[in-house]
N, CA, C and O atoms as a GROMACS GRO file, in nm:
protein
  276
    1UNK      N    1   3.818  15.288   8.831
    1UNK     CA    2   3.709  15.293   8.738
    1UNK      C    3   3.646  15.431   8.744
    1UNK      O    4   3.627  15.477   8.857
    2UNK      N    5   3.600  15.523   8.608
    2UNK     CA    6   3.518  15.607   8.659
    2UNK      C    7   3.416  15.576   8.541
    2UNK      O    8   3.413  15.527   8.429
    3UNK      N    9   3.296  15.669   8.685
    3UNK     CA   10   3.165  15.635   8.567
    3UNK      C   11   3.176  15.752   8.484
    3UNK      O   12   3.265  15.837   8.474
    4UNK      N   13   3.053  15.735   8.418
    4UNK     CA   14   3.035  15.843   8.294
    4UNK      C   15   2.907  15.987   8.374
    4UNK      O   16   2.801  15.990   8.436
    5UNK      N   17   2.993  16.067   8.329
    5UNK     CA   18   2.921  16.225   8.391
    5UNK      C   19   2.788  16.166   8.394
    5UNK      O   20   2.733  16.150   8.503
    6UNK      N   21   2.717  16.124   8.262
    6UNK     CA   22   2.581  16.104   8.314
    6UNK      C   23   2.515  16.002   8.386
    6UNK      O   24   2.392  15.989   8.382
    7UNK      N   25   2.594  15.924   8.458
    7UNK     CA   26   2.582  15.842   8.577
    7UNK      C   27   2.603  15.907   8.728
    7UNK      O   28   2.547  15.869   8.831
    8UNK      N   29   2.671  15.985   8.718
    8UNK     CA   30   2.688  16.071   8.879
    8UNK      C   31   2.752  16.178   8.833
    8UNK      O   32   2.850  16.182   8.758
    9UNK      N   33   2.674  16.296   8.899
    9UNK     CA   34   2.685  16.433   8.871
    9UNK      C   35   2.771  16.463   9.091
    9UNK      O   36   2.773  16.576   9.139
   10UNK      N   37   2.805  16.387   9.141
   10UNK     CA   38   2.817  16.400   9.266
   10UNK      C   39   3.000  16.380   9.294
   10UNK      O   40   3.027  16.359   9.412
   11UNK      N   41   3.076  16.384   9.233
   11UNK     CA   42   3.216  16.448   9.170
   11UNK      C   43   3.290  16.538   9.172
   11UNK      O   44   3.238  16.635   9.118
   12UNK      N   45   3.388  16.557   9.205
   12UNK     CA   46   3.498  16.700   9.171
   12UNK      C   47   3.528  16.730   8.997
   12UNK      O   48   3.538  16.839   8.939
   13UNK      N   49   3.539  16.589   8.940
   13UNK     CA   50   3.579  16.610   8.805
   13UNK      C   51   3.469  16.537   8.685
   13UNK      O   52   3.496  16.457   8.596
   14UNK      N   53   3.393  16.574   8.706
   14UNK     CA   54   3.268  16.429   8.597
   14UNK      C   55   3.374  16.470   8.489
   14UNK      O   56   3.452  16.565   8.480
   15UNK      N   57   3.342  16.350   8.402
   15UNK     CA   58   3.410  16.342   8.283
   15UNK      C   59   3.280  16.259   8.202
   15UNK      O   60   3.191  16.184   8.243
   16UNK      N   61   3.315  16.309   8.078
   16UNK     CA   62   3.166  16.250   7.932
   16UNK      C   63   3.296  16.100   7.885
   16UNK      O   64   3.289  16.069   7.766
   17UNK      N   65   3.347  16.060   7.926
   17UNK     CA   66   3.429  15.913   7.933
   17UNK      C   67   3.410  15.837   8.089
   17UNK      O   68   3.373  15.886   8.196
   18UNK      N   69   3.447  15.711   8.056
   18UNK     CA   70   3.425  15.638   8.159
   18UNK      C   71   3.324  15.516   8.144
   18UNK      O   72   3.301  15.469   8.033
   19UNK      N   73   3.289  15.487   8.213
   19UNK     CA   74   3.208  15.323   8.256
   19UNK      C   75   3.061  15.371   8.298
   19UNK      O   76   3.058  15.450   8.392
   20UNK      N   77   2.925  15.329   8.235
   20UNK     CA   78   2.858  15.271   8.258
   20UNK      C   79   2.816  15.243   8.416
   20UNK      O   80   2.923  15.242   8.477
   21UNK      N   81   2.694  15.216   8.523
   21UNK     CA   82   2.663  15.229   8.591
   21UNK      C   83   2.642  14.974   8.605
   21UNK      O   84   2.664  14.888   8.690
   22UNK      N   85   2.588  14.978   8.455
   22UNK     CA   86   2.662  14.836   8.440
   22UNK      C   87   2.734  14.786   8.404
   22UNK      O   88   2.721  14.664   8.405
   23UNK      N   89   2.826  14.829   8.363
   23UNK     CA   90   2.983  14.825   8.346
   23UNK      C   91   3.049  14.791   8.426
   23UNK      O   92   3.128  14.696   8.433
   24UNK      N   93   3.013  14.890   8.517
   24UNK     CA   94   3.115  14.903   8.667
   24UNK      C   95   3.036  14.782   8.763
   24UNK      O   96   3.083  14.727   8.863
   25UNK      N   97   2.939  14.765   8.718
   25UNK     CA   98   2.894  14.669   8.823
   25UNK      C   99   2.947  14.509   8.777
   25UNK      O  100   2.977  14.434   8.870
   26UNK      N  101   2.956  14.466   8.662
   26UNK     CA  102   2.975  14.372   8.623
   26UNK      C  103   3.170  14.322   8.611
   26UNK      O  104   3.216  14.208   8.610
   27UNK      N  105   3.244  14.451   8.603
   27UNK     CA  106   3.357  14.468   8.659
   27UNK      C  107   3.408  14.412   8.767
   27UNK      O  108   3.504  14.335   8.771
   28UNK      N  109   3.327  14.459   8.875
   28UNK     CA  110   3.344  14.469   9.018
   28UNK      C  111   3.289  14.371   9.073
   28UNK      O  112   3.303  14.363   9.195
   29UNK      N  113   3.207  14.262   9.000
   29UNK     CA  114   3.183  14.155   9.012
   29UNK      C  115   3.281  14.078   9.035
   29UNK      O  116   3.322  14.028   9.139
   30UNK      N  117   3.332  14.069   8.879
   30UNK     CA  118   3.474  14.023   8.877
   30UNK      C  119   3.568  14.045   8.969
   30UNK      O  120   3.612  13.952   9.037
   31UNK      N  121   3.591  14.118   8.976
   31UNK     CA  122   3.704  14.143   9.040
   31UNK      C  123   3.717  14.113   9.194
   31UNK      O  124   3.814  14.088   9.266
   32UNK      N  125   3.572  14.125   9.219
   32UNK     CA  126   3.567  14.107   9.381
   32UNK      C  127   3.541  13.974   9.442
   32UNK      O  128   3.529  13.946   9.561
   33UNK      N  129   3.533  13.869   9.298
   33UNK     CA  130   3.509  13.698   9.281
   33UNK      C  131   3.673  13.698   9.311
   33UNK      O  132   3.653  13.650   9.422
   34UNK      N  133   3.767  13.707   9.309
   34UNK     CA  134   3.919  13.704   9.295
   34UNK      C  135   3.941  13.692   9.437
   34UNK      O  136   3.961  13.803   9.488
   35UNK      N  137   3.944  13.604   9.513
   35UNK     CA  138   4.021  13.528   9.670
   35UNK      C  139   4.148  13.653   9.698
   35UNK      O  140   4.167  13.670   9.819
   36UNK      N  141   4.224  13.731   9.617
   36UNK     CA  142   4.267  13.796   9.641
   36UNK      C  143   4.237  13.888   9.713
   36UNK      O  144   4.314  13.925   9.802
   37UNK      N  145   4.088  13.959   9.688
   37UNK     CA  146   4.047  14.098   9.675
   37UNK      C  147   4.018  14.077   9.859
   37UNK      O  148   3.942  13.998   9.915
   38UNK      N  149   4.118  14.188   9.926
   38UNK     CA  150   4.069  14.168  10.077
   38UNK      C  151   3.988  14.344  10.108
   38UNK      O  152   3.973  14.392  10.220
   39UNK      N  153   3.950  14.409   9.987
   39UNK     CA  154   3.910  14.556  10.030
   39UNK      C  155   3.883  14.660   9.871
   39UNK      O  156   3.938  14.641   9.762
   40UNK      N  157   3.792  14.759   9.901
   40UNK     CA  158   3.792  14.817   9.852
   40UNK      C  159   3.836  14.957   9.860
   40UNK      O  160   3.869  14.972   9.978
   41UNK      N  161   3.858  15.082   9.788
   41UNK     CA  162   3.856  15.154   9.812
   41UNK      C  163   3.763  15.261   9.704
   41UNK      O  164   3.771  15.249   9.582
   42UNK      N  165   3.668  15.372   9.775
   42UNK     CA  166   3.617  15.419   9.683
   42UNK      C  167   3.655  15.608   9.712
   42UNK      O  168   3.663  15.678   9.813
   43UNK      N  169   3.666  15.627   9.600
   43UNK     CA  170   3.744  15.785   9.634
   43UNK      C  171   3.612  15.866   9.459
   43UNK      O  172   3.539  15.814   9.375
   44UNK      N  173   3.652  15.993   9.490
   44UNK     CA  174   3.600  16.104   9.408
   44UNK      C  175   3.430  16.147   9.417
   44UNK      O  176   3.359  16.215   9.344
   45UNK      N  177   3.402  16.060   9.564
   45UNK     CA  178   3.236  16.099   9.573
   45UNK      C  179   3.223  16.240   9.671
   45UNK      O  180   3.252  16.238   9.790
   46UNK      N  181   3.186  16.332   9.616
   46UNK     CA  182   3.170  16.448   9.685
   46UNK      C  183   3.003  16.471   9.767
   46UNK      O  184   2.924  16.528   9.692
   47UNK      N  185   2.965  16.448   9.857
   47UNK     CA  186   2.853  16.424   9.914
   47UNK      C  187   2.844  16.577   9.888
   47UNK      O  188   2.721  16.581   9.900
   48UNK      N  189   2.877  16.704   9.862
   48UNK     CA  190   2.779  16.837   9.891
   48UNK      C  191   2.714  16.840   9.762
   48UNK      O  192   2.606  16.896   9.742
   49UNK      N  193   2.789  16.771   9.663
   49UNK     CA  194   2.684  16.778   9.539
   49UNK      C  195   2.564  16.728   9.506
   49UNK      O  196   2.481  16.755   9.420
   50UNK      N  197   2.578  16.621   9.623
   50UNK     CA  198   2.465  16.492   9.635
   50UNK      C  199   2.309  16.568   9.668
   50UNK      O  200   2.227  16.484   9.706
   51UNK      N  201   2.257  16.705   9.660
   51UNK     CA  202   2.173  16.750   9.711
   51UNK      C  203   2.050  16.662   9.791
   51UNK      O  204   2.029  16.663   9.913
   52UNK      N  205   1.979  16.588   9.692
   52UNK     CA  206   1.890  16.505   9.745
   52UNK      C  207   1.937  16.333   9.786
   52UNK      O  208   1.854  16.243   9.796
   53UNK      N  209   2.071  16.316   9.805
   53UNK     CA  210   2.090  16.205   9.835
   53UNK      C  211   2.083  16.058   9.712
   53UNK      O  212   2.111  15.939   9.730
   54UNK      N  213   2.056  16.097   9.648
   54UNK     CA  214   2.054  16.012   9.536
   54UNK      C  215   2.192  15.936   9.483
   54UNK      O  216   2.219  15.818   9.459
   55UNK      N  217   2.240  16.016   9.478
   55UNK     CA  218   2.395  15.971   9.420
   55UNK      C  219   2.465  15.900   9.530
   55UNK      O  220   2.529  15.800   9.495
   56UNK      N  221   2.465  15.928   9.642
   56UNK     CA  222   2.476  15.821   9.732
   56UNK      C  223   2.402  15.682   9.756
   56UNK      O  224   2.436  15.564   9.743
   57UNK      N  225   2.340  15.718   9.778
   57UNK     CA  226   2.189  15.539   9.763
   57UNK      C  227   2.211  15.488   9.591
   57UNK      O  228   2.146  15.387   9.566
   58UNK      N  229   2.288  15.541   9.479
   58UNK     CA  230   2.343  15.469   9.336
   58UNK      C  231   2.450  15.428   9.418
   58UNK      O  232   2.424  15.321   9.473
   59UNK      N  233   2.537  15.464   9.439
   59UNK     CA  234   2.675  15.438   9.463
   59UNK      C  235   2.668  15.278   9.600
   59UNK      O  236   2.724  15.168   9.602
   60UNK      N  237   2.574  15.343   9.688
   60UNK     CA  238   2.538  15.216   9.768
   60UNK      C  239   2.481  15.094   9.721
   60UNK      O  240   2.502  14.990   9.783
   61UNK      N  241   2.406  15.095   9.608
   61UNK     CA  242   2.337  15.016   9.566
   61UNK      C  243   2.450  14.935   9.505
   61UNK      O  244   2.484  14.819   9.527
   62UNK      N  245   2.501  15.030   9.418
   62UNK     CA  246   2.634  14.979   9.293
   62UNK      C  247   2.735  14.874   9.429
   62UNK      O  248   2.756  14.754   9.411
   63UNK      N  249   2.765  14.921   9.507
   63UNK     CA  250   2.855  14.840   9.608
   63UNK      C  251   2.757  14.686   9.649
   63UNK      O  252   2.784  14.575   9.602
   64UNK      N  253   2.668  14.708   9.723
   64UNK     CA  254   2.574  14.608   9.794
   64UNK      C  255   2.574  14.511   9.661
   64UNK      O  256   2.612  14.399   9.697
   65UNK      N  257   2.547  14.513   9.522
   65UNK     CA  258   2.506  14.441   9.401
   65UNK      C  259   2.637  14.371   9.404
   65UNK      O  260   2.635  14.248   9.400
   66UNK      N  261   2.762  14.440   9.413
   66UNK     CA  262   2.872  14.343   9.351
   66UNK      C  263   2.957  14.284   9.450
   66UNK      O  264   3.068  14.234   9.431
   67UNK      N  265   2.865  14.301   9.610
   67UNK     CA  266   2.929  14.237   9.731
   67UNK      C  267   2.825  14.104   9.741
   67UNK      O  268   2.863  14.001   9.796
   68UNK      N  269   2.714  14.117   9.692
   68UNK     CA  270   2.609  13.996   9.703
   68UNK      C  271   2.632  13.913   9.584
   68UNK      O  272   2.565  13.809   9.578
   69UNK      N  273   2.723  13.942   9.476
   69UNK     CA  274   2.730  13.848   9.384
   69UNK      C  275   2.828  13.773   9.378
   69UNK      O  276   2.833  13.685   9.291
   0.00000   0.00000   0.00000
């Protein structure tokens, strides 16, 4: 899944395409309801861009929301 540039600027490649910040959450809902799903993996978060930490505590939040649902 990727989000949309103006959801996280904290990236190697933002792109103006992509998913929504509830998109991806309602996705990952899904998907993580599936008895299958034993893991995630999350790749393309660049923490030096993260200056004030923000884009990390979204990205945490976005995880914690679709592990509690």
């Amino acid at each position: 899944m990727l989000l949309q540039k103006k959801e996280t600027y904290a990236v190697y490649s933002p792109s103006e395409e992509g998913l929504s910040i509830e998109e991806v959450k309602t996705l990952l809902r899904q998907i993580l309801a599936d008895s299958r799903v034993i893991g995630i993996e999350i790749t393309e978060f660049f923490g030096l861009y993260d200056i004030d930490e923000s884009q990390a505590l979204k990205l945490i939040e976005l995880i914690a929301d679709a592990i509690r649902n």
